[in-house]
N, C-alpha and C positions, 0 to 999 in steps of 0.2 A: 403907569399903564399896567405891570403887571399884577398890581393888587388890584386894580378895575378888572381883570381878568378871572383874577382868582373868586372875587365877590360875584360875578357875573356867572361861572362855573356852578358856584355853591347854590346860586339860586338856578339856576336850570336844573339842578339835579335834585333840590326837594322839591322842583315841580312833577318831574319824571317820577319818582317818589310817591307823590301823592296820586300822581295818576294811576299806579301799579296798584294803588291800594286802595284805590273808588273804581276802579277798572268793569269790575263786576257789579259793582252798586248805582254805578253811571253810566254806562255807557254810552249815553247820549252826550256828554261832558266829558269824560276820562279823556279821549283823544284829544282836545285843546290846547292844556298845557304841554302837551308833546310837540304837537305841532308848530307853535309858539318860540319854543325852545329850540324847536331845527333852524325856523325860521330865523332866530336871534344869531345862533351859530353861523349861519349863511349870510347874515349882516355884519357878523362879528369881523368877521374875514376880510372886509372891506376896509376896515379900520386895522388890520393887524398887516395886513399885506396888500398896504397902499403903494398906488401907481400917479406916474403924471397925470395932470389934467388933458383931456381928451378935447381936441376943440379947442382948448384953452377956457372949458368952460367945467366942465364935466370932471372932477375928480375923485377916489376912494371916498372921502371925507362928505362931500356933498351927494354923493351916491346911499352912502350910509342912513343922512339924515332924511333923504325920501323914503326910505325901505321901513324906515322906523314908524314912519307915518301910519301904514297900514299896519304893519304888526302889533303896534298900541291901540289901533280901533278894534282890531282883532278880540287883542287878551282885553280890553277894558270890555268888551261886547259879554267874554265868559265870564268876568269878575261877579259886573251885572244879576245875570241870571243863577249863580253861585251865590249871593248873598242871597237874592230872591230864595234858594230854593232850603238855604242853610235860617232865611229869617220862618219860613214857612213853618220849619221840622222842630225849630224852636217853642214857634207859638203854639205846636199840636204836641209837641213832648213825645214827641215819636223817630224811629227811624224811617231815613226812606226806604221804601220798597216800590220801584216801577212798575212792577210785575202783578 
């Protein structure tokens, strides 16, 4: 569990990362993977400081793997429009510029 932690960590924070450093080039996208990342953190917690089942139905664990649900339609929605915008700047041999 705790190297799932540590792998889990390392990737939130080259996303935080990347976003620091598209911040200014994207803004439309920068904020994403940040949010993503809080989001994961606040799911993470469910699974780090688990509780009984609630109900007898409702526990840490199964709570988790609902919250996941949305967070991965989330990032797989950015990934999407990331490669769109990363296959675009490829095929025009340019940087982007919004602006």
């Amino acid at each position: 569990m705790i190297a799932s932690i540590i792998v889990g960590m390392s990737n939130n924070l080259i996303w935080v990362g990347w976003s620091i450093v598209h911040w200014h080039k994207r803004p439309d996208d920068a904020w994403k993977p940040v949010t993503a990342t809080l989001l994961i953190l606040l799911a993470m917690s469910l699974e780090i400081y688990d509780f009984p089942p609630l109900l007898g139905i409702l526990d840490a664990h199964s709570l988790w793997h609902a919250s996941t649900i949305y967070i991965a339609s989330f990032w797989y929605e950015f990934l999407i429009e990331d490669a769109k915008i990363e296959s675009f700047r490829e095929s025009k041999g340019k940087k982007i510029d919004k602006n």
